[in-house]
N, C-alpha and C positions, 0 to 999 in steps of 0.2 A: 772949132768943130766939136758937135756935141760926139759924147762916147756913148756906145749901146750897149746894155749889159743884158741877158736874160735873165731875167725876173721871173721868180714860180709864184704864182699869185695865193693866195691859203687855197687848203680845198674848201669847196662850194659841201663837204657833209664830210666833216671830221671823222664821226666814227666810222663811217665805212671805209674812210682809208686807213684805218688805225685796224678796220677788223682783215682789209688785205694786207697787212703788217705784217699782223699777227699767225695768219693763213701761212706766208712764204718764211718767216719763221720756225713754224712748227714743221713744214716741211723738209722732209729728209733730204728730198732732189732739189730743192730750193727752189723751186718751181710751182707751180697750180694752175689748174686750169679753168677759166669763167667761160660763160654761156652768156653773151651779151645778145638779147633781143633772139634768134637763132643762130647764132655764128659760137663758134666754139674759138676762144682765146685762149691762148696760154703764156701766166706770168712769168719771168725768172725774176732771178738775180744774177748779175754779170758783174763784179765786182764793187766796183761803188757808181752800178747803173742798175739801170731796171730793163728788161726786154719785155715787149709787147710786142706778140707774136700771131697774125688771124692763121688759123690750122684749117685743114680743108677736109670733106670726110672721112678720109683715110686717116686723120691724125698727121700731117705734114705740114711742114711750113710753107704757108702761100706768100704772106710777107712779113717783115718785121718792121719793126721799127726800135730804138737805144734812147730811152728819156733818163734825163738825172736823179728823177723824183716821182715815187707812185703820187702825190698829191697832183703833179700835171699827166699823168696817164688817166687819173681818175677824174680830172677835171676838162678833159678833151673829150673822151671817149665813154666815158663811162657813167656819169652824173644823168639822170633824168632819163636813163634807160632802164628796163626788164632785166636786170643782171640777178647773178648768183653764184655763189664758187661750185662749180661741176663736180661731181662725185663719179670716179672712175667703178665702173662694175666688176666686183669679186668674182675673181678667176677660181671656184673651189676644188 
């Protein structure tokens, strides 16, 4: 009986997953939020996983999803789209 492992295949554009790395990194909330095509996302970090979260126009969670690796969030979701890390508007 063959055995099935899941396999994270490389990302399909390295540096963009290296620059959301670096993005949820620097963040304090461990968190960020992208703007994929018009849809607002928002990334975490949940321990040694990644949430991928679509947010609805109130900033709420409509759903999630728990991958092991940004290289397979970025290579399902996000590769060969209109993306960008969103910048939240200063409250002065």
């Amino acid at each position: 009986m063959k055995e099935t492992t899941a396999r994270v295949l490389p990302p399909l554009d390295g540096p963009a997953v290296r620059k959301l790395e670096d993005a949820l990194l620097q963040s304090p909330s461990k968190s960020i939020l992208l703007r994929i095509n018009q849809t607002l996302v928002q990334l975490s970090r949940e321990g040694n996983w990644f949430k991928f979260a679509v947010l609805t126009r109130k900033r709420t969670i409509k759903r999630a999803s728990v991958f092991e690796s940004l290289t397979e969030i970025y290579n399902d979701f996000i590769h060969g789209q209109d993306w960008q890390i969103a910048t939240l508007p200063s409250h002065a």
